[in-house]
Wavefront OBJ file of the C-alpha trace (Angstrom):
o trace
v -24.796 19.183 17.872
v -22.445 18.718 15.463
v -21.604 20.968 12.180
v -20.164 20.651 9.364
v -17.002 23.662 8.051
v -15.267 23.335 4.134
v -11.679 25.084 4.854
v -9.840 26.673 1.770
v -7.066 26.829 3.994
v -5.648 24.568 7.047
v -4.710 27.688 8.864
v -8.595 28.531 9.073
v -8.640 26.378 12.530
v -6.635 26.415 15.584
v -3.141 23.927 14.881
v -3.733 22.827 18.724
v -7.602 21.311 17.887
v -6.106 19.998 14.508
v -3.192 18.007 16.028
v -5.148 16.731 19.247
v -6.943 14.873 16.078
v -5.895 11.069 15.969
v -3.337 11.281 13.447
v -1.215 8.846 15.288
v 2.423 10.840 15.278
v 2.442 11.511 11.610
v 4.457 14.471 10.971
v 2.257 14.716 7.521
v -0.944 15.261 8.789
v 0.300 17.905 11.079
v -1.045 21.174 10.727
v 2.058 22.552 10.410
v 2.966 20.288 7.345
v 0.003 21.350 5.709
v -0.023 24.740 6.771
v 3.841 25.244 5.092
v 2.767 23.206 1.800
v 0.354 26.204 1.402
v 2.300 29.014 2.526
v 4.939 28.518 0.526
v 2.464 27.967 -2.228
v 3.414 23.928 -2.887
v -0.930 23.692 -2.538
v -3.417 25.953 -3.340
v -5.949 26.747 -6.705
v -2.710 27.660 -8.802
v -1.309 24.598 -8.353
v -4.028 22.855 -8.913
v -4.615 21.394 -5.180
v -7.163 23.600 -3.979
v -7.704 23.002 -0.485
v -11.014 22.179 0.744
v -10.571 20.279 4.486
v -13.656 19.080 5.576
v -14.541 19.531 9.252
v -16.854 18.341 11.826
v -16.753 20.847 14.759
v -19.405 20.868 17.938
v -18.944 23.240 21.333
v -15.783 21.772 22.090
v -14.222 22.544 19.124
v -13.242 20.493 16.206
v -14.295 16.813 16.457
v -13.423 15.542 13.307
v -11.792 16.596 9.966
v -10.734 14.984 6.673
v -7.094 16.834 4.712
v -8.965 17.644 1.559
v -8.074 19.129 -1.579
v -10.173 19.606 -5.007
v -7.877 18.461 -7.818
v -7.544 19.190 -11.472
v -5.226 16.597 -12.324
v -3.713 13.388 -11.353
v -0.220 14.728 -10.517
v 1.466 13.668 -7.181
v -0.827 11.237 -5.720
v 1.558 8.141 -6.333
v -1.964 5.945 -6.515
v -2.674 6.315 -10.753
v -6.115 7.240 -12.152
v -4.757 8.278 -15.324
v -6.660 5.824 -17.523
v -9.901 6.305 -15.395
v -9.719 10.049 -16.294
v -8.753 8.914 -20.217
v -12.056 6.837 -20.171
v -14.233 9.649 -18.841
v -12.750 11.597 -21.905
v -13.143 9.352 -24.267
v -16.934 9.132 -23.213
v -17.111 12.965 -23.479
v -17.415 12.952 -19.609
v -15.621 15.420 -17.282
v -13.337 13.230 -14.549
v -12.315 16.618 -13.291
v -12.589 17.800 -10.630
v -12.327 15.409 -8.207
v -11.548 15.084 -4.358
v -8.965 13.504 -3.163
v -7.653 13.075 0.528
v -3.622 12.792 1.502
v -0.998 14.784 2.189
v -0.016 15.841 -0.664
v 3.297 14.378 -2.723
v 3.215 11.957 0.411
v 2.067 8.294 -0.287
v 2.626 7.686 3.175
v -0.213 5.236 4.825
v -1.932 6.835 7.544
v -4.927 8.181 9.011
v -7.953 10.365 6.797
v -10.840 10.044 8.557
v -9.651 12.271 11.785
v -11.678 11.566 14.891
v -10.742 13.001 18.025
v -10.079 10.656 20.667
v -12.296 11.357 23.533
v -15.101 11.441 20.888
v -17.000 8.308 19.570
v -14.623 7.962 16.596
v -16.839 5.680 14.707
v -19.560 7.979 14.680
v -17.397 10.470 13.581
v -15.852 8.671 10.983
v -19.155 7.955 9.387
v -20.343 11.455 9.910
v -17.144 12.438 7.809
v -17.802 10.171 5.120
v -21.615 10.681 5.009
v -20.843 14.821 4.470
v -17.519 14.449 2.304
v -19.918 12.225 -0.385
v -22.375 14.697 -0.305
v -20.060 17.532 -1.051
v -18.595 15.815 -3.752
v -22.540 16.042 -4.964
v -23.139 18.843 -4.434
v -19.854 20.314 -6.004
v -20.129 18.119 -8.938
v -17.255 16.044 -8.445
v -16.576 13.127 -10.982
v -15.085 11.147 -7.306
v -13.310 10.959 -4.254
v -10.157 9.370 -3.704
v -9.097 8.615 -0.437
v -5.125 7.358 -0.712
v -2.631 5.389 1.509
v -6.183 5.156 4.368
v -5.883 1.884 7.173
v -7.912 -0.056 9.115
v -10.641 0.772 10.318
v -11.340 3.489 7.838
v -11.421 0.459 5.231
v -14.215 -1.176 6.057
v -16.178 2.239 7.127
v -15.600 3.347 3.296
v -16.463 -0.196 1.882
v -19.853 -0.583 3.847
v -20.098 3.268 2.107
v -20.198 2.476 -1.419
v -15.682 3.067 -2.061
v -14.088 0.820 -4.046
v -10.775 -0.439 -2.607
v -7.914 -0.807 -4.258
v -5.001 -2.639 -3.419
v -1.013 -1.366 -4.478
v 2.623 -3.167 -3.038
v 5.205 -0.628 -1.643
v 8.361 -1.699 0.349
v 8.862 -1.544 4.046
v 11.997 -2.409 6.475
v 11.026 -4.000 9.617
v 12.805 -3.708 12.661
v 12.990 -7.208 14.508
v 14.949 -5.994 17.740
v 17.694 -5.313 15.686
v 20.394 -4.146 18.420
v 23.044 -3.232 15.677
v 23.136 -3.343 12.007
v 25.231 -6.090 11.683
v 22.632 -8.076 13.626
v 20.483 -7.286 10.886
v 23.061 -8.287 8.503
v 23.548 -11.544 10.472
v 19.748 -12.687 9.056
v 20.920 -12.240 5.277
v 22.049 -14.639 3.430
v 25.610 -15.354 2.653
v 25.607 -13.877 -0.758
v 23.755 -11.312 0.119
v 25.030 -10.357 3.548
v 28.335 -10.081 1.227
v 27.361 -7.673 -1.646
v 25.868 -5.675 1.079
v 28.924 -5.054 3.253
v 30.859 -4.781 -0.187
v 28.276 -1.929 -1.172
v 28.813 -0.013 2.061
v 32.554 -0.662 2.154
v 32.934 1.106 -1.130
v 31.495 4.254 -0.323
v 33.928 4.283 2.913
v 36.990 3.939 0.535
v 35.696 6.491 -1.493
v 36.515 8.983 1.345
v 33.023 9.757 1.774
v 31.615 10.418 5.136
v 27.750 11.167 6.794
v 26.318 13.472 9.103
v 23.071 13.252 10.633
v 21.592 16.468 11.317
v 18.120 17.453 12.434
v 15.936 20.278 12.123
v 18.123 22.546 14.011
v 21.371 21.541 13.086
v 20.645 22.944 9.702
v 20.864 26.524 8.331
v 19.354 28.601 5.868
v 22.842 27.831 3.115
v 22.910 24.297 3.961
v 18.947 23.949 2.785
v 19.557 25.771 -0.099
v 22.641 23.133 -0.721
v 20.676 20.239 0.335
v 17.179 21.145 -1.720
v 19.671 21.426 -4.725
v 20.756 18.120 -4.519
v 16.934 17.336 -4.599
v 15.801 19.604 -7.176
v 18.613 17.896 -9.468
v 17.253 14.362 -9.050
v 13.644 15.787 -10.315
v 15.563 18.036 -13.203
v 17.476 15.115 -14.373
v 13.794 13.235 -14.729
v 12.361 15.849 -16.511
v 10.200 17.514 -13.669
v 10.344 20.452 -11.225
v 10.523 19.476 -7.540
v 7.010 19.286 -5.743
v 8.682 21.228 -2.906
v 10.566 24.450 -2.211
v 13.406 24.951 -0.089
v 11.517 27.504 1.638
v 8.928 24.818 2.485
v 12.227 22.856 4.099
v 13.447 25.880 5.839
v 9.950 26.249 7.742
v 9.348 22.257 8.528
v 12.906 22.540 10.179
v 11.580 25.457 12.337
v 8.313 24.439 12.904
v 8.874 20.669 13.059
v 12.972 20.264 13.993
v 12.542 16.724 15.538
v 10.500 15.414 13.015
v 13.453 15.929 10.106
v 16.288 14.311 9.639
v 18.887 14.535 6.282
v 21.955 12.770 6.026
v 25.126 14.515 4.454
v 27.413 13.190 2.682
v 30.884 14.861 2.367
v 34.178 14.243 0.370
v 36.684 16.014 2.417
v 34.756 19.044 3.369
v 32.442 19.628 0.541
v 29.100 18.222 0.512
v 28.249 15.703 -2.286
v 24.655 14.155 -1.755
v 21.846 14.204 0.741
v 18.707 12.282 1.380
v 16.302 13.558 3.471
v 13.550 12.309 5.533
v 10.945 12.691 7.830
v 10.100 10.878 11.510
v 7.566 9.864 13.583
v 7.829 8.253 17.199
v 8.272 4.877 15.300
v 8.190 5.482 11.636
v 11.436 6.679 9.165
v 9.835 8.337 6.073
v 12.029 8.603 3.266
v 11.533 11.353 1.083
v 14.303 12.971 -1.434
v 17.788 12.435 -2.467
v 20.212 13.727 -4.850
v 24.013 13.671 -5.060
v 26.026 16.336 -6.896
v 28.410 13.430 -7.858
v 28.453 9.796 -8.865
v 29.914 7.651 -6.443
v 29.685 3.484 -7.010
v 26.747 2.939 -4.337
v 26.126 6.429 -2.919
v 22.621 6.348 -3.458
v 21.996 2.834 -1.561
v 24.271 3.786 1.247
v 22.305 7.353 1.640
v 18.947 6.497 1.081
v 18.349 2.920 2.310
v 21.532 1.734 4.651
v 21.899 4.892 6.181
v 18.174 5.064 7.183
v 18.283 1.729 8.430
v 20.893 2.444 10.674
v 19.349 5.175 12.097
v 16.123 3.018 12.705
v 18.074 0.549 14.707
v 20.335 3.314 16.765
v 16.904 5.292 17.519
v 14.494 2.039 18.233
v 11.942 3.156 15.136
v 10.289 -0.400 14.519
v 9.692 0.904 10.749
v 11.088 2.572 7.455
v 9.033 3.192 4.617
v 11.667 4.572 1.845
v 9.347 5.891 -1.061
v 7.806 5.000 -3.819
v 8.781 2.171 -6.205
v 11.571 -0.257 -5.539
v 12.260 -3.924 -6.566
v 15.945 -2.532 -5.976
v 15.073 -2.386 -2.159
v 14.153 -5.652 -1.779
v 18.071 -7.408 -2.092
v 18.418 -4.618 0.936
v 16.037 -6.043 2.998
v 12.929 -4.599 2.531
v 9.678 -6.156 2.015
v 6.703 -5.801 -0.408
v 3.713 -4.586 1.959
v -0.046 -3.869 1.336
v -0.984 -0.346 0.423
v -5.092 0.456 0.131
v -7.155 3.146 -1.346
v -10.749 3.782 -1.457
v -12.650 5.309 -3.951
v -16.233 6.612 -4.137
v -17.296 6.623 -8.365
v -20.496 8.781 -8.597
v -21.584 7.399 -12.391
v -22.684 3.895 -11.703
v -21.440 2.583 -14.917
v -17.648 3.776 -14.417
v -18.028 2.225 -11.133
v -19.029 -1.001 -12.364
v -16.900 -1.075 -15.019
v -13.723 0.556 -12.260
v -14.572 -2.200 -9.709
v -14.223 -5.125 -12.587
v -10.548 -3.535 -13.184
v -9.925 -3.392 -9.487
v -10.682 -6.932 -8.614
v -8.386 -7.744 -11.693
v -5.564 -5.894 -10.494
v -5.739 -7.388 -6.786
v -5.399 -10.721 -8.200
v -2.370 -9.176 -9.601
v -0.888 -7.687 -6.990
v -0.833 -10.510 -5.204
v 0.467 -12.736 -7.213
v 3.769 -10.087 -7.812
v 3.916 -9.613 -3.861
v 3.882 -13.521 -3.149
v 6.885 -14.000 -6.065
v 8.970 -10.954 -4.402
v 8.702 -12.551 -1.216
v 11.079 -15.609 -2.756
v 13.539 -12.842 -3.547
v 13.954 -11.045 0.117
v 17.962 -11.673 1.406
v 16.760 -12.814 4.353
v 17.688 -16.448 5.601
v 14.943 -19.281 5.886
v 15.676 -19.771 9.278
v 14.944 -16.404 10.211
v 11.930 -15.766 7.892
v 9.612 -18.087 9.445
v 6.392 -16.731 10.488
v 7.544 -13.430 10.072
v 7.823 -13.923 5.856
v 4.593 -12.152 5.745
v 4.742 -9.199 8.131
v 5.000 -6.723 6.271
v 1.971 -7.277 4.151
v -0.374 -4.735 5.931
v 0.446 -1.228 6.460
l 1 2 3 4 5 6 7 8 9 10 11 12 13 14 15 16 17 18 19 20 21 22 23 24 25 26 27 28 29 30 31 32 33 34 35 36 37 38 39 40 41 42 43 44 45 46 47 48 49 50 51 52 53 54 55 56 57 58 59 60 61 62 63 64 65 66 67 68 69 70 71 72 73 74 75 76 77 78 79 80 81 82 83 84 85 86 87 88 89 90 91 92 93 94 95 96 97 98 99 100 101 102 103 104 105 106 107 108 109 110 111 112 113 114 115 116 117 118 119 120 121 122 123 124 125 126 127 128 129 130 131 132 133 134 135 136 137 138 139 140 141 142 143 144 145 146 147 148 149 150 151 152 153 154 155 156 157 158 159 160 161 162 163 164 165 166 167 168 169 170 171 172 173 174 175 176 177 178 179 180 181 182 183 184 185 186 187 188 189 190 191 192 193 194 195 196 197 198 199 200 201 202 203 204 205 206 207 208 209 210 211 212 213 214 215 216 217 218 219 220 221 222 223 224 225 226 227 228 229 230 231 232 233 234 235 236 237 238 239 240 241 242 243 244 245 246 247 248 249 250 251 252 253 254 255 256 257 258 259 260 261 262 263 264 265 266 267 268 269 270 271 272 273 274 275 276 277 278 279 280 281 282 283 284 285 286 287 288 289 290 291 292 293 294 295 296 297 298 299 300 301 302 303 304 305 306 307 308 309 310 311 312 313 314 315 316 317 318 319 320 321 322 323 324 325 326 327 328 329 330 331 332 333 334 335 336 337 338 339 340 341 342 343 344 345 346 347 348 349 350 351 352 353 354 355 356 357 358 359 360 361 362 363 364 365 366 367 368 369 370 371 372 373 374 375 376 377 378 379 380 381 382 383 384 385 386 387 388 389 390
């Protein structure tokens, strides 16, 4: 009963029958998210993520659906293939193109094989992974890379023939905090000190935030905000991955689901880091500051966002990519996983011998961060480990 649809656009199906999918509250697998990365032309063939969503539809509708996208290169994924593409080369091999499934520019863990939830979502699942393989076949894909996937879609890809791999991000975990300086209160001495120091600094400074939503935001402000962003990126090297007209139609479409916090001196604003939201999740995303102020950037991006976890009972804040600097701030290293599906067999043998190398790895530099969290050893206790699965 059930059929198979490849979309070269998310606004080919209904955004009710794509949300009523179990993407669990996140705001990035919304069809609205996905619908504004291509509208505003942040996705699409030029850009070299050419959508191809894979759905699984019967009478009722859509009954499962992977966010899809045929890529020509390895840019913003956040999970690197770079020297698995230089080894195809060097073997006179194409590695592009390849399939890969995320939101895009988003390493944010979450759900890719979309069942919905009054069907038999295991069925589903495998249904999705049995049709996504063979269109990688039968499109002549080099592989498909599914990034930032959980349980159960692990094992479902495993028992499939992916290769998982196994990367450390960093994660705040909200323990019933009731105010931040009862998180504080589970620091160390030291620490508990350089972090009030950090935050009292920024005060004296004369600088002051401003939470604002969706709706409290208008067209100038974006355009002020996004050029805070776009400066971080320039001063890198790169172009922003977004627009500000992206922005502009998330806050419309999507008001509750973004937050930024504003910093001012006086009346002019100086910095902003935005984010996104779920019902229990804080996303950071982007920052920039049009000035340098001693601390700014840990006060906006991590302190800030941790206070708004604890006012707004989220239980978790994921802050971005990299980070040993957000571990003194209390957050921990936790598990991210990947799986990939390597149609030569002899890059996948020779792809799963590097994989199993690098888990061993990755261990070994989560377990020695661990020794460095703030936290004290009375309140670690079995809890020292939590955040190790996403």
């Amino acid at each position: 009963m059930m059929q198979a649809r490849v979309l070269d656009s998310i606004e080919s199906v209904p955004a009710k029958q794509w949300n009523a999918l179990d993407i669990g509250g996140n705001p990035f697998l919304r069809h609205e998210f996905l619908a504004a990365l291509e509208r505003t032309g942040r996705v699409g063939p030029d850009a070299g993520w050419a959508p191809e969503h894979l759905v699984i539809e019967d009478p009722a509708g859509i009954a499962g659906a992977i966010p899809l996208y045929r890529k020509h290169h390895s840019w913003g994924e956040f999970v690197f293939d770079w020297s698995w593409a230089q080894a195809y080369h060097q073997a006179g091999l194409p590695y592009y193109p390849k399939l890969v499934s995320m939101a895009p520019f988003s390493p944010v863990p979450g759900a890719r094989l979309l069942a919905r939830p009054d069907g038999d979502a295991p069925a589903i699942r495998r249904v999705l992974i049995d049709t996504v393989i063979e269109h990688a076949r039968s499109q002549a894909c080099s592989s498909i890379h599914v990034l930032f996937t959980m349980q159960p879609e692990l094992q479902l890809l495993l028992q499939a023939g992916f290769l998982l791999r196994h990367d450390c991000k960093f994660h705040w975990h909200n323990r019933g905090y009731r105010t931040f300086e009862d998180f504080l209160a589970t620091f160390r001495a030291e620490k508990r000190k350089k972090a009030l120091r950090a935050r009292r600094r920024v005060r004296e400074s004369g600088i002051e935030f401003r939470t604002l939503h969706g709706q409290d935001i208008d067209a100038a402000l974006w355009r002020t905000v996004f050029a805070f962003s776009a400066s971080t990126f320039q001063a890198r090297g790169h172009e922003h991955y977004l627009s500000v007209e992206f922005f502009e139609r998330i806050a419309c479409e999507l008001p509750d689901s973004i937050m930024v916090k504003l910093a001012s001196y006086g009346d002019r604003p100086i910095a902003a880091a935005i984010f996104l939201r779920s019902q229990d999740t804080l996303y950071g995303r982007y920052w920039g500051a049009a000035a340098d102020f001693h601390s700014l950037h840990f006060e906006a991006c991590y302190y800030q966002g941790i206070e708004y976890c604890i006012e707004h009972g989220l239980q978790r804040f994921e802050p971005g990519t990299q980070g040993e600097h957000k571990v003194p701030r209390g957050f921990e290293p936790a598990h991210t996983w990947s799986a990939h599906w390597i149609a030569d067999p002899r890059f996948r043998r020779a792809i799963d011998r590097y994989l199993a190398q690098e888990r061993i790895a990755i261990d070994e530099y989560m377990a020695s961060v661990r020794d460095h969290t703030p936290y004290r050893h009375d309140y670690r206790g079995d809890w020292a480990t939590a955040g190790v699965s996403s």
